[in-house]
N, C-alpha and C positions, 0 to 999 in steps of 0.2 A: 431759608428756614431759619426760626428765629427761637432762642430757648425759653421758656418761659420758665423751667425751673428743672434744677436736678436731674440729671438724667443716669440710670444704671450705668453701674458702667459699662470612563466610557469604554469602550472597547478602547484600550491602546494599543500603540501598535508596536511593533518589534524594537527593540531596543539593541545598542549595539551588544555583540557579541560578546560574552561572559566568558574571564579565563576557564580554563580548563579545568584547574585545579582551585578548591576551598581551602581554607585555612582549619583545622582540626574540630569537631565537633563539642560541645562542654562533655561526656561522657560517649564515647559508644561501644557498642558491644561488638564483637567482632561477628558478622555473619554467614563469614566463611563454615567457619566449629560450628559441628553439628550441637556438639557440647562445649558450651562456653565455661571456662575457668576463671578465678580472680587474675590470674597473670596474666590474660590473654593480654596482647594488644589493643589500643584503642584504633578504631579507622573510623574515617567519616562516612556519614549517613544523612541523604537528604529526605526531608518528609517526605509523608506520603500523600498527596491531593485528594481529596475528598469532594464528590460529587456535589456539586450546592444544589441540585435539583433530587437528590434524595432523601429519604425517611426521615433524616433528621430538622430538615429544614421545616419551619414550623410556618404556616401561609394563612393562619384565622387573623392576625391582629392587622396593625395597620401596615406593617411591613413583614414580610418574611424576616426571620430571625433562625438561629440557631439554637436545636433543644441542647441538654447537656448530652454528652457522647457516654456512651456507657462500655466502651471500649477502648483499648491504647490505639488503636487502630482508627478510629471514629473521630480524634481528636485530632488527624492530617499532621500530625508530629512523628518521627520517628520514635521507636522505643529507648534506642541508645539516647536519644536528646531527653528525653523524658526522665531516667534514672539518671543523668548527669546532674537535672536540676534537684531531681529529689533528693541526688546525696547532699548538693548543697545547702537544700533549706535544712538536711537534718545536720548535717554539720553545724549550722549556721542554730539552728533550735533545741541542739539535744537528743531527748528522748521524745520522742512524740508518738500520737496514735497515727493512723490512716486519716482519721477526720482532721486533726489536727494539722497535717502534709496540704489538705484538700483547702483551707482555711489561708492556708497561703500560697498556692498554685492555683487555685479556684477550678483546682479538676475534682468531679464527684468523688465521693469515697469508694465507689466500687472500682473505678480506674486506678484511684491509690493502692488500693488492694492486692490490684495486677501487679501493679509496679513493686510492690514490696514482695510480693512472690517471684519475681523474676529477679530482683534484688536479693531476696535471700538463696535464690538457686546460684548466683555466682558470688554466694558466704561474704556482702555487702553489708546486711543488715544483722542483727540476730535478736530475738524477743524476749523481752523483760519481765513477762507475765501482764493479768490484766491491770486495764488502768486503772477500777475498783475492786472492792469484793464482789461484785453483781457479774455475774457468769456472762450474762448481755453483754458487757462493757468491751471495750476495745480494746486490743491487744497493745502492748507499747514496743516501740522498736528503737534502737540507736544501730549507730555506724559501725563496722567491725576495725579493724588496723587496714583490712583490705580497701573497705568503703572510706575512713576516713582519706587513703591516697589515692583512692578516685573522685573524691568533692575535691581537693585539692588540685588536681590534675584539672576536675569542672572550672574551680574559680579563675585555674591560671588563664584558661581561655575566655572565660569572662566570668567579673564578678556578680554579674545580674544573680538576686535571688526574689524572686517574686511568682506574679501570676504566671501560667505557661503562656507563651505566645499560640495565636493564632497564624497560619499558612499566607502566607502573599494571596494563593490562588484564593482562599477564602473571605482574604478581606478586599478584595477588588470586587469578587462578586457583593457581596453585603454593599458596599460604595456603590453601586449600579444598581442597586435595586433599592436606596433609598434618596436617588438623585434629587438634587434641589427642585428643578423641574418638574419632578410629581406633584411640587405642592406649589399652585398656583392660587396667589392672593388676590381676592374682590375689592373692589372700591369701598367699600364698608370697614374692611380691615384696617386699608392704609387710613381711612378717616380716622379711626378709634387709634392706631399705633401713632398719631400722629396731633393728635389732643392737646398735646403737650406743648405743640410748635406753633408759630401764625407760619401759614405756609401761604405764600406768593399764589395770587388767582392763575390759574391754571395752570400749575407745576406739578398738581395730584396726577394731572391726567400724563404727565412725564414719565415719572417715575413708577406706574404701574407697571405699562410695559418694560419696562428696561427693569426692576426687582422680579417679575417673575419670567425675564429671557434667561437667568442662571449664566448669565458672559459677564461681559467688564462693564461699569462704568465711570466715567470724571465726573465730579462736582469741582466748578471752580469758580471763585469770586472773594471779594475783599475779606479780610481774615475777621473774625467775628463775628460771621453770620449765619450760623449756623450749621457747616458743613457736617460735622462731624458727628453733632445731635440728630441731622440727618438720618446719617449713613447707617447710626447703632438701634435710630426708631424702625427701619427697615428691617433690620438682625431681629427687633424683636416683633417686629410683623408675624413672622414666622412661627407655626403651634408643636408642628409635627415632633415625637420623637421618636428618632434615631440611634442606630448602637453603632459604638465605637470599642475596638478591643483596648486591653491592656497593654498590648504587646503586639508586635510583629517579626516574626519570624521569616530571611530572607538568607536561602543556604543554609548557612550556620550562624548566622547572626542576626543578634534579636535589637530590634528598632523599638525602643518606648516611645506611645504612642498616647493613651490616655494620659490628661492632666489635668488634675482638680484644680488649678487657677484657670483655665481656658473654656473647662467644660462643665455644664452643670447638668445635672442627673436628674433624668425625669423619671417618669411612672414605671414601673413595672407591671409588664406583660402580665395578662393572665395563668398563660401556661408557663413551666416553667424555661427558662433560658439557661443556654450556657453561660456561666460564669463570668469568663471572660471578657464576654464581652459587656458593657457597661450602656444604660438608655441612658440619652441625653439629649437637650433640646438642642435645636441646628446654634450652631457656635457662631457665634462676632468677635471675633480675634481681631484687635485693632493695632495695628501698630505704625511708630513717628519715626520723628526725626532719628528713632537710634537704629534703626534699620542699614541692615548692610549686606551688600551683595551673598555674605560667607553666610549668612544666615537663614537665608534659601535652600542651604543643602544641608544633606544630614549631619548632625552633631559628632563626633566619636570624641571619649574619651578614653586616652592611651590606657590610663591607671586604671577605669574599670572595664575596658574594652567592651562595649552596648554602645548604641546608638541613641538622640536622640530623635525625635522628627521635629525636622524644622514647623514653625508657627505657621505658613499656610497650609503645611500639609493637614496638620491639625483642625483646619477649619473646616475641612472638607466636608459636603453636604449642606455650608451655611454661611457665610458672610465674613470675606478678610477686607477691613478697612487698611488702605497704607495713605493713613493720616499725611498733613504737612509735604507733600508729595514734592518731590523738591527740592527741601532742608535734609536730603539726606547727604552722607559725605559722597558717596557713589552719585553722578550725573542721571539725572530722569532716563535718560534714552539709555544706560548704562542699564538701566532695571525692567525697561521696555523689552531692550535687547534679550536680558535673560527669560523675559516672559515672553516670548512672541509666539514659543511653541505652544506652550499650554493655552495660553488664549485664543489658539488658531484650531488644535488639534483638540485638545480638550483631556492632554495626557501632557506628565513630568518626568521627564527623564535625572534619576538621583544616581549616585555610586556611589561605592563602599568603598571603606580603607582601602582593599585588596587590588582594587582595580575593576569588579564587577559591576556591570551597570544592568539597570532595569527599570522597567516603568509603572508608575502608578496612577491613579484618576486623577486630575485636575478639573474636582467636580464641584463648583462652587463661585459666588457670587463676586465679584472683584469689583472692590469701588477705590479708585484713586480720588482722596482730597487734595484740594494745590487752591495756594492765593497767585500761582499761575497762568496765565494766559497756555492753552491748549500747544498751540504753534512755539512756546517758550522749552513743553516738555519734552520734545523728540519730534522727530522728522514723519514724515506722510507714512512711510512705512511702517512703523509704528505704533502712531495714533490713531490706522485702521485697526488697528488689533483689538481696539477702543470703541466699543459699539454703541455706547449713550456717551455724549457729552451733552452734561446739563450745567446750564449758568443759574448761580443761586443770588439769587439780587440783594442788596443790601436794605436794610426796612426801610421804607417809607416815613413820613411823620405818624401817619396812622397805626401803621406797625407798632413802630417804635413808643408811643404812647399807652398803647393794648398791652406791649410787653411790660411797661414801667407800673403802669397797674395792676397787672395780675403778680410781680415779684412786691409792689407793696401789697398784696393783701397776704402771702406769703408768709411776709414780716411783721404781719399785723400794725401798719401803717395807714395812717389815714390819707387817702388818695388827694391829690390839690393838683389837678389838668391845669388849671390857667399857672403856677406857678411851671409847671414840667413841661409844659408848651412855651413858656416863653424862655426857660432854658436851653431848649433844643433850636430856640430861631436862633439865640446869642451865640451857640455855642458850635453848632453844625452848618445853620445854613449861613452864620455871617460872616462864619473863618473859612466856611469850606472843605470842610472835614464828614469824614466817610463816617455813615450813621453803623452802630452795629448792635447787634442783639445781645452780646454779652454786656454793654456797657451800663444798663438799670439795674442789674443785680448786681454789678462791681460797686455802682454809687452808693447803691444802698448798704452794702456791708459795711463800705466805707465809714456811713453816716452815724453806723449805729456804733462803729468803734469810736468817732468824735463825739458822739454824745454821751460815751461813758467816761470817759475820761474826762468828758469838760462837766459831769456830774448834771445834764441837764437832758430832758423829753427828747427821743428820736423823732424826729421828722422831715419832712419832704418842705424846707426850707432853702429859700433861695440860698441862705447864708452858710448852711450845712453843705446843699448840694456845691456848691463852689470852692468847699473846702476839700470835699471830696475828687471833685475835677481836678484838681492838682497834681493827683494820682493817675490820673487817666493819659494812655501814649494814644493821642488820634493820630490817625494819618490823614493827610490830604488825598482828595480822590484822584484816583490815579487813572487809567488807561481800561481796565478791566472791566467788560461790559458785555451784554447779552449781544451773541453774535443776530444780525439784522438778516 
């Protein structure tokens, strides 16, 4: 594949066995006391699981969804975790309404509600009067001495203040019911997402199958040609959208999970949805050479103790490119190695600070790029895990020609073929150097930076183009070639 211009940029199965004990919840109430006090104790409390095939799961649009919960109990949170965060955000905001709590927990107002009457029955919050003259208007509430030493007590255990999380069990199911695999792409599709490329006769019919199996696969060939433009026209093959939460909730610790550089937000549902959770189209998360084993697993940071989610988990549903495949400091088979289960089973085993391990989907499209020979990256064991390998050829004269014309009309260039063909016999075929798709739009930028500076007409002159070639690293063709 060759760039012609700019491009964007399951059931798992048992996991090992989880300590005994959690580390302390951000608030809980004790539920032993019939009547709970400001002094009680705090103890831990794990959610509560919420049926994903009941009332609230919403099944008219294109994927089932979650409505908002109109309950503390509807939201698969515990109550105690629930007032832990809400002392926080009021610590963290002051004096605030119910709507205003709901604005930055993205739980309804009638659940804030709850929670401030449960909050003010253990003398947490106390009310300020209304937020206007209009008897309508909402009530204001701040922290009491008591509530301020249980936000405090909240943030020791982690500083997170934000949306609620959503329950593990909730968002495995939501992952499974908008698997990549639901949404199978037609030859028409990849033609249109693919517009952009000259793509090699009869690679369309490759890469169909192997984008809509939802498993792994290799692109590999001389560096420049395309891999990568590929990989991301595939990403955006893809229409469906998807909900991904804010947060995840796992024990007592909460994993962030949505992020606006990785994720882009689609339409909103008709009916309405739970908060939390965010639509967005299926992700292409690409990442290079700075890739590192450590970055696979969950993030924790000591100072705000939260989690992050590692970059594939974040892809889930939709397209993780590991660019450069290779050039990382960790060995290919080293990354093989850590992948063999997920690519096998179709589940990722992560752990926590603590020691607790558990599993999540590994539901999502895997493409390894490499200017690697296949047999270079890891051993047979391995590279079965690897279910397409596709060789992506390096362009042709014709290719390569097609591309230098469509980036000069780009540049508003006047096209000269016998001058750009006889460049490419001098310069490719008679030193013997690897053609590549990136190298027409490299010359040409090139061309039009020398023609400013030397204060003269941009054009597709021999004399320009070989100023520009000077700039250019060709390699000589090497070893790398469509397996026979």
């Amino acid at each position: 594949m060759f760039k012609l211009s700019s491009t964007k940029r399951k059931t798992p199965e048992a996991a090992e066995t989880a300590p005994a004990a959690e580390p302390t919840p951000d608030v809980a109430v004790p539920e032993s006391a019939p009547t709970p006090t400001p002094s009680a104790p705090l103890a831990a409390a794990e959610p509560t699981p919420v049926d994903p095939a009941d009332e609230r799961v919403v099944t008219t649009g294109q994927f089932p969804y979650f409505k908002p919960p109109r309950t503390i109990e509807e939201t698969g949170l515990s109550e105690s975790f629930l007032i832990g965060l809400t002392a926080k955000v009021l610590y963290d905001g002051g004096t605030m309404t119910p709507a205003d709590i709901g604005e930055v927990t993205k739980l309804p107002k009638i659940v804030c509600r709850s929670l401030i009457k449960e909050m003010t029955h253990l003398q947490y919050v106390e009310a300020l009067g209304l937020e206007t003259q209009d008897i309508k208007s909402d009530i204001r509430y701040q922290l009491t001495d008591a509530g301020r030493k249980a936000a405090l007590e909240a943030l020791q255990a982690s500083s997170y203040i934000g949306p609620a999380p959503v329950s593990l069990f909730e968002f495995e199911a939501q992952i499974g019911r908008q698997s990549i695999t639901h949404e199978q792409l037609q030859h028409h599709e990849l033609e249109k997402a693919f517009s952009h490329l000259v793509i090699a006769d009869g690679m369309i019919e490759q890469l169909g199958p192997a984008a809509n199996s939802g498993r792994s696969m290799l692109f590999y060939g001389e560096p420049g040609n395309g891999k990568t433009s590929l990989a991301e026209a595939i990403g955006m093959a893809f229409k469906d959208t998807i909900y991904f939460p804010h947060a995840i909730l796992v024990g007592s610790q909460i994993i962030r999970f949505y992020d606006d550089t990785l994720h882009v937000e689609g339409e909103m549902p008709e009916d309405p949805i739970d908060q939390r959770w965010v639509p967005c189209k299926r992700p292409v998360v690409i990442a290079g050479g700075e890739l590192t084993l450590a970055m696979l697993d969950l993030m924790f940071e000591p100072g705000s103790r939260f989690y992050e989610a590692p970059m594939h988990l974040k892809a889930l549903g939709g397209v993780f490119v590991l660019d450069d495949f290779g050039r990382q400091t960790a060995a290919p088979q080293a990354f093989l190695n850590r992948w063999i289960v997920p690519l096998e089973k179709g589940f990722d085993i992560l752990s926590l600070h603590t020691g607790k391990k558990f599993t999540v989907p590994f539901d999502q499209l895997v493409v390894f790029s490499s200017n690697m020979m296949p047999e270079e990256l890891g051993d047979g064991a391995a590279l079965r895990r690897i279910y397409f390998k596709i060789f992506v050829p390096s362009p042709t004269k014709e290719d390569y020609l097609e591309i230098f014309r469509d980036a000069a009309a780009s540049y508003e260039l006047e096209w000269k073929e016998d001058i750009v063909s006889k460049f490419y016999d001098d310069k490719y075929v008679a030193q013997g150097l690897v053609t590549s798709g990136a190298h027409p739009g490299f010359l040409i930028r090139h061309i039009l930076a020398a023609a400013r500076y030397l204060d003269r007409k941009a054009e597709l002159s021999r004399e320009l183009l070989d100023l520009a070639w000077r700039n250019v690293a060709a390699a000589k063709k090497s070893h790398t070639h469509a397996p026979t």
